[in-house]
C-alpha positions in Angstrom: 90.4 -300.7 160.7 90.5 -303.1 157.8 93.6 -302.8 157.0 94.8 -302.9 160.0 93.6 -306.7 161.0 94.9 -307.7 157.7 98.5 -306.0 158.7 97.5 -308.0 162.0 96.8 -311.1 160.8 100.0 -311.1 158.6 102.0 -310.1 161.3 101.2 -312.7 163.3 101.2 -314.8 160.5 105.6 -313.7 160.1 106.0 -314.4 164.0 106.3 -310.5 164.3 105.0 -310.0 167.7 106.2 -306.6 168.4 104.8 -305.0 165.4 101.8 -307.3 166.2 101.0 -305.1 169.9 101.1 -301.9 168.3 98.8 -302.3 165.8 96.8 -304.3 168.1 96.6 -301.0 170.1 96.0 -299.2 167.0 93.2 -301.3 166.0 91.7 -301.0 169.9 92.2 -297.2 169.8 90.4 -297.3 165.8 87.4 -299.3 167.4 87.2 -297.2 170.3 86.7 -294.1 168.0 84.5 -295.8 165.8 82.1 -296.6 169.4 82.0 -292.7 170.0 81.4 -291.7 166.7 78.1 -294.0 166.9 77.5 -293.4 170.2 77.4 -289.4 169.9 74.6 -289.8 166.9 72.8 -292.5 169.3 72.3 -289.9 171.7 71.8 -287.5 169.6 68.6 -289.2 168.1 67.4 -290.0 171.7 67.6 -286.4 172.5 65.4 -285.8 169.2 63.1 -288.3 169.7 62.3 -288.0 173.4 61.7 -284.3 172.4 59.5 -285.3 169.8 57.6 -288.0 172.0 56.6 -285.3 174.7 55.8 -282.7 171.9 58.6 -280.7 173.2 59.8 -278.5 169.7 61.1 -275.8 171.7 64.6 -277.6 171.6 67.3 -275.9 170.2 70.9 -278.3 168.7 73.7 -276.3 168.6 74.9 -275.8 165.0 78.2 -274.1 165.9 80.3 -276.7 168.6 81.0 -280.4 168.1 82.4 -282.5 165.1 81.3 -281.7 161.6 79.2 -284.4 161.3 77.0 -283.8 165.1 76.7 -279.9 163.5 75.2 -281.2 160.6 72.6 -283.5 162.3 72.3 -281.2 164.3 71.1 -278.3 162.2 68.8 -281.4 160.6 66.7 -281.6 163.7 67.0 -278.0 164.6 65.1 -277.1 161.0 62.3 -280.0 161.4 61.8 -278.2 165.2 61.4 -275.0 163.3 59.0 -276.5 160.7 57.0 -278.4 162.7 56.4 -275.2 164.9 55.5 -272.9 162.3 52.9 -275.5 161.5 51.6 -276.2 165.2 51.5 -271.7 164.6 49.4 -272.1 161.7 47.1 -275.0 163.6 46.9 -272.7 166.8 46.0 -269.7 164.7 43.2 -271.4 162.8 41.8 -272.8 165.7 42.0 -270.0 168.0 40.1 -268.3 164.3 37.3 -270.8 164.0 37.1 -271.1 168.0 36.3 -266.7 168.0 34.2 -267.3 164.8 32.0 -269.9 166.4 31.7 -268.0 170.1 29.8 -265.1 168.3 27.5 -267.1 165.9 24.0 -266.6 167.9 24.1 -270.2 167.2 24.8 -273.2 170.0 27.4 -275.8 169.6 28.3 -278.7 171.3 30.6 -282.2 170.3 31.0 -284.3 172.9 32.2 -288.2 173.1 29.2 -290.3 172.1 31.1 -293.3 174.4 31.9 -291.7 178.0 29.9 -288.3 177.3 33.1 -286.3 177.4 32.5 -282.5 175.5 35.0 -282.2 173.1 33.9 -278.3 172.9 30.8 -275.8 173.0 30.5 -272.1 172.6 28.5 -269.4 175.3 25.7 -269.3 173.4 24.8 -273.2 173.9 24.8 -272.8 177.8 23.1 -269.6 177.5 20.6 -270.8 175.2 19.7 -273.9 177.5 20.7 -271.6 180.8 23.1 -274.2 182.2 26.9 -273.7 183.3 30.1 -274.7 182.1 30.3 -278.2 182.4 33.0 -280.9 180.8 30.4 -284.2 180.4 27.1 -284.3 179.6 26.6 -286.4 182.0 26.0 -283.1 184.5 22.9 -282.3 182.1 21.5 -285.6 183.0 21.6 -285.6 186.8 20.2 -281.6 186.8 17.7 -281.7 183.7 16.7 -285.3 182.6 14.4 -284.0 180.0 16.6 -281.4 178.7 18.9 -284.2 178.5 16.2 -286.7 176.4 15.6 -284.2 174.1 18.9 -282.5 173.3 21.0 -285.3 173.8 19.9 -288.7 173.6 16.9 -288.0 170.7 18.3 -287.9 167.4 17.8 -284.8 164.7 18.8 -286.3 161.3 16.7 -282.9 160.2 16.3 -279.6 162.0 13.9 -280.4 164.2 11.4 -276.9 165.9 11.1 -278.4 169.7 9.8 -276.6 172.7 12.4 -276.8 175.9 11.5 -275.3 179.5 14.5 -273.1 180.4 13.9 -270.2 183.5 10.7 -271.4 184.1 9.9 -270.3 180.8 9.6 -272.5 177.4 11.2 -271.6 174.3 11.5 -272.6 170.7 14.6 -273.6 169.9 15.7 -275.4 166.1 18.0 -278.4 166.7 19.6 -280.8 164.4 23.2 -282.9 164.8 25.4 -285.1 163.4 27.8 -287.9 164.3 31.7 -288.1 163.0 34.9 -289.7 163.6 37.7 -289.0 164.8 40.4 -292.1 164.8 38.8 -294.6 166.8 36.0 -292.4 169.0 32.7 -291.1 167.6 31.4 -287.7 168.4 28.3 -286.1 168.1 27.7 -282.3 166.9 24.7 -280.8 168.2 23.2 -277.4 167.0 20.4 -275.7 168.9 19.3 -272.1 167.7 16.5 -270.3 169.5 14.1 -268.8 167.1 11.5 -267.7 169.5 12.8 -264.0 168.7 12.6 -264.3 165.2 9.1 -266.1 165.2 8.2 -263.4 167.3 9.7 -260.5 165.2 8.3 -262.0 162.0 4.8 -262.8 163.5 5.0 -259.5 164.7 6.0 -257.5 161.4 3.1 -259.5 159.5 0.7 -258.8 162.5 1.7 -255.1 161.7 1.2 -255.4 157.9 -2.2 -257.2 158.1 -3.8 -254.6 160.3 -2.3 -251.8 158.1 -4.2 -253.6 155.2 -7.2 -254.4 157.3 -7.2 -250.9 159.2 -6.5 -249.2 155.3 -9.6 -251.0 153.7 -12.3 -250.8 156.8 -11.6 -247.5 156.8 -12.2 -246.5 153.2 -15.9 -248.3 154.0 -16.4 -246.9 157.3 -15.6 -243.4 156.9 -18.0 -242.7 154.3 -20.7 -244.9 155.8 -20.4 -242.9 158.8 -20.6 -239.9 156.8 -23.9 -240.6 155.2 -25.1 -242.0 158.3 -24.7 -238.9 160.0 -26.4 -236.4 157.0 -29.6 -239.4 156.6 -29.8 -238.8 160.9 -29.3 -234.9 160.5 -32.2 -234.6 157.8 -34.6 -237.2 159.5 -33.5 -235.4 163.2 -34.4 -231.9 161.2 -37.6 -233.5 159.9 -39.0 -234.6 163.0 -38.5 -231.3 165.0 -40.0 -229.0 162.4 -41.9 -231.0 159.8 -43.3 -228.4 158.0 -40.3 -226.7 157.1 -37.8 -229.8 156.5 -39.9 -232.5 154.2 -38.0 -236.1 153.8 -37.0 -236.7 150.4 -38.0 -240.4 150.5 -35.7 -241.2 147.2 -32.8 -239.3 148.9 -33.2 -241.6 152.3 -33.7 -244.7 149.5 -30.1 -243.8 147.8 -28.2 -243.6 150.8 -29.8 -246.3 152.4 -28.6 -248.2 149.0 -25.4 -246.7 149.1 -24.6 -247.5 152.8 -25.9 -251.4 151.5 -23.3 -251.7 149.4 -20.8 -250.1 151.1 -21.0 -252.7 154.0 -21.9 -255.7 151.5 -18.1 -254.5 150.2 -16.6 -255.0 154.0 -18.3 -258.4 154.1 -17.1 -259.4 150.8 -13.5 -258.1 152.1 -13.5 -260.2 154.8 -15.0 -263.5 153.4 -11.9 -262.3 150.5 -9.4 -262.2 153.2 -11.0 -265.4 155.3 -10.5 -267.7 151.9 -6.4 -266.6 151.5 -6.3 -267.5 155.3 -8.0 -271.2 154.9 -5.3 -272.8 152.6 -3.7 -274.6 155.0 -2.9 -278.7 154.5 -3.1 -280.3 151.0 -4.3 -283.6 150.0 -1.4 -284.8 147.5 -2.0 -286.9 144.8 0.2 -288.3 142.0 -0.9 -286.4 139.0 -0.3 -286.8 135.0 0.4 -282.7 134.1 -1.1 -283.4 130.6 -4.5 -284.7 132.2 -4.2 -281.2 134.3 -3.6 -279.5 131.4 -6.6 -281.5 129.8 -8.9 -280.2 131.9 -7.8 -276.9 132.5 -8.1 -276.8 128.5 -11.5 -278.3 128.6 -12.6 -275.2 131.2 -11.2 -271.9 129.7 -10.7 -272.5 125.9 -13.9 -271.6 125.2 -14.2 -268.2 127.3 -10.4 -267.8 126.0 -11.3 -268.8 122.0 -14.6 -266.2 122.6 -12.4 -263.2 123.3 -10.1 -264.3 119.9 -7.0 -265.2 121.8 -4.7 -268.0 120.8 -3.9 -270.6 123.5 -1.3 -273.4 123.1 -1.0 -276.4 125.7 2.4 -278.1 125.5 4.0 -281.0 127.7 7.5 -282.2 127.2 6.7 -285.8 127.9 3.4 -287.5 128.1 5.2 -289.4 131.3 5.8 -285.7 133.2 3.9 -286.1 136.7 3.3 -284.6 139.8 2.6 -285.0 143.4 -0.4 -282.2 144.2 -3.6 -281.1 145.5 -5.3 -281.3 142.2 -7.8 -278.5 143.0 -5.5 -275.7 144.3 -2.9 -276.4 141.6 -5.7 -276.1 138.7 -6.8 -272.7 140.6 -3.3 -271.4 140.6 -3.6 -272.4 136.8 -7.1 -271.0 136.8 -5.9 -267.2 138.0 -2.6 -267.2 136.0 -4.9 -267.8 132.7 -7.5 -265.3 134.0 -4.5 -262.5 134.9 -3.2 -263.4 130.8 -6.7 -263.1 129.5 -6.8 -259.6 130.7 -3.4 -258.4 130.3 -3.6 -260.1 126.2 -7.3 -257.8 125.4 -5.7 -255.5 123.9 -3.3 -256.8 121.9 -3.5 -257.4 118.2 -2.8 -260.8 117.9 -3.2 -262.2 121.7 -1.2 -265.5 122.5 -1.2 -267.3 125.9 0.9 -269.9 125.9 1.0 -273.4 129.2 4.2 -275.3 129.1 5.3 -278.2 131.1 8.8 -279.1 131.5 11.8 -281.0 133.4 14.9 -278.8 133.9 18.4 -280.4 134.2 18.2 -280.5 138.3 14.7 -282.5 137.9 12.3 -279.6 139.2 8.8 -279.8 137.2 8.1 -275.8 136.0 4.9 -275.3 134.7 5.1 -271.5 132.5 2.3 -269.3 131.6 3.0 -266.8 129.2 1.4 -264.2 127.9 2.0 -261.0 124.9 0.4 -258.8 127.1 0.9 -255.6 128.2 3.6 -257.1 131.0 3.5 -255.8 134.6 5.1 -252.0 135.4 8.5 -252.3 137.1 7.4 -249.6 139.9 4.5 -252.8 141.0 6.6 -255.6 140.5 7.4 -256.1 144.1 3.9 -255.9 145.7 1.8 -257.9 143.0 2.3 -260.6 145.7 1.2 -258.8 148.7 -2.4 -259.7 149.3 -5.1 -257.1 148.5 -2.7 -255.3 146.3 -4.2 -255.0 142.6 -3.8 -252.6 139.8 -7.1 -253.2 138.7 -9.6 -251.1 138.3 -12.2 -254.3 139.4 -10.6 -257.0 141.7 -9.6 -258.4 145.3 -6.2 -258.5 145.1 -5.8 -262.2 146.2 -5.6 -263.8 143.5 -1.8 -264.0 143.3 -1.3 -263.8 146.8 -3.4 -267.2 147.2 -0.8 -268.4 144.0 2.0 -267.8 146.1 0.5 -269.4 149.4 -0.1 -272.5 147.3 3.1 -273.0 145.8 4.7 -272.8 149.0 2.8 -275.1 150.9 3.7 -277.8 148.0 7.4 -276.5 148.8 7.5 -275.4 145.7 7.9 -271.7 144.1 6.3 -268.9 141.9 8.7 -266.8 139.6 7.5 -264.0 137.3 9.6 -262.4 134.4 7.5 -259.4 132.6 8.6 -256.4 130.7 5.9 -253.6 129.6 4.5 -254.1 126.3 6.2 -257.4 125.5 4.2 -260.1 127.9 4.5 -261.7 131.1 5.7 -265.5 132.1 5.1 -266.8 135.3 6.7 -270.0 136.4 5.3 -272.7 138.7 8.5 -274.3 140.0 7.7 -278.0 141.9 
């Protein structure tokens, strides 16, 4: 078309007017062309893009008519249609994953729009938790259930929070916590609400089962032989009064059961003032606490019933700064029962060493570790050394690591023991 003005132009130039019309036409007829060739691509592209503007990817360009050129746009769009539904596939499938995944969780979840209320999306177990239908703003909650409303949706739960909610004229506890993100320019809130009524109930129940197996176990090893003797002492004394003369009291017979049945039911009442002190540790009064002026005093009481029975005992603190938030008392009885439980696993042992460490791990927990070369703890026991009342001792209440165990976890805290027979025990106070 370049050429062809310059041929013009000269033309023109040389007064050839004749030559000068048909290139003219030429040069119409090349500009024409050139308008189609444009003009085909233009609508091409608006076909592509009007597709793409209502999400439309179904679209199909066909690869196998036109000019060269419209093919090979064409096959262009036709494989970003292809790739951008095999993604939108992938999306789908993920969702439509996470969507069945989050449906069966026993869990409830909500997101709504914190700004007109709008749910985003919740699962069955939500509405059936709170017993309220399918509904698309939270605003429907409101007008029905104002306080069911308050407290699930306009009071915050930075941390799970155990509430009490009226559903079926019936109140349930439910755990709730939630969080706000954002999406572009609108905020949403995810709510979670769990209903651990059954699972209080279950584990309230199983613990109601083990303490009276415990409780019905230990009254009756007093009872049934306190009834027993009962019932011979009221035989002979019955015998005794209807024929005197033939049945005599043994007055130091009546004297030793009456002693025996004495200390059998002294034994109940020290198992239940036993159990009624496990059961009282309940709140703690904290206090910020140097572990080497613990560790002080704890020295100051035991070495000398320790140093009389010849065993070695070593205090150690990492750092003279270590401290501790605590009830003072129950930790140093914690302490108290883990020295008394090495004392009497070291008696026997040639060369006895119980050893009280304080440290800081890399993650920052304070451990405070009492070991022992003891005889260590039999694997078959291991598990119930714990459970309260169990002992392997021939003399003792079984509390004493029981009430350990309750302490540590009312300071949120933990107590971890590592023993193998013959070679010694450590437990670990973890704070």
């Amino acid at each position: 078309m370049v050429i062809g003005i310059i041929t013009l132009a000269y033309t023109i130039y040389l007064s050839k007017n004749a030559i000068a019309v048909v290139i003219g036409i030429g040069i119409l007829y090349l500009g024409y062309n050139i308008y189609e060739y444009v003009k085909r691509r233009f609508v091409a592209m608006d076909d592509f893009f009007e597709a793409v503007k209502y999400r439309d990817f179904s679209r199909w360009f066909p690869e196998d008519r036109g000019p060269k050129d419209i093919r090979f746009l064409y096959k262009g769009f036709n494989e970003i249609n292809r790739t951008i539904k095999e993604i939108n596939s992938q999306n789908e499938a993920q969702y439509v994953y996470l969507q069945k995944i989050l449906e069966m969780v026993d869990i409830g979840i909500i997101s709504y729009n914190l700004e007109n209320g709008n749910v985003l999306w919740s699962n069955d177990t939500f509405r059936e938790t709170l017993d309220v239908p399918s509904f698309k703003n939270i605003r429907f909650i409101e007008s029905r259930k104002p306080d069911l409303y308050n407290t699930i949706f306009e009071t915050y739960h930075r941390e799970p929070n155990s509430i009490t909610i009226a559903v079926q004229n019936d109140k349930i506890k439910v755990l709730v916590s939630d969080t706000i993100f954002q999406v572009d320019d609108d905020t949403y809130k995810l709510v979670v609400v769990q209903n651990i009524d059954d699972t209080l109930n279950k584990n309230e129940s199983d613990a109601w089962k083990k303490l009276l197996s415990v409780m019905t176990h230990e009254i009756m090893n007093s009872i049934a032989p306190i009834s027993s003797l009962a019932d011979t002492l009221q035989r002979n004394l019955q015998m005794s009064l209807d024929n005197p003369s033939e049945n005599t009291l043994d007055l130091e017979d009546i004297n030793s059961g009456i002693k025996t049945i004495k200390g059998r039911s002294e034994g109940l009442l020290k198992f239940a003032k036993t159990y009624r002190s496990l059961s009282k540790v309940t709140h703690l009064n904290l206090e910020r606490v140097m572990v080497s002026d613990l560790f002080k005093s704890i020295q100051l009481l035991m070495e000398p019933s320790i140093k009389a029975k010849n065993i070695e005992v070593e205090f150690s603190v990492s750092s003279k700064k270590l401290e501790l938030d605590i009830d003072r008392h129950l930790i140093e009885q914690v302490l108290i029962n883990l020295i008394l439980n090495a004392i009497d696993a070291c008696k026997n042992q040639s060369k006895p060493l119980i050893k009280i460490i304080a440290q800081k791990t890399p993650n920052r927990d304070v451990v405070i570790k009492v070991f022992d070369n003891g005889t260590g703890i039999p694997q078959e026991i291991m598990e119930n050394i714990f459970v309260p009342f169990f002992t392997s001792k021939a003399v003792g209440s079984g509390i004493g690591l029981s009430l350990c165990k309750q302490i540590m976890l009312l300071h949120k805290g933990k107590i971890l023991v590592n023993s193998k027979e013959d070679e010694g025990s450590v437990f670990s106070l973890v704070f």
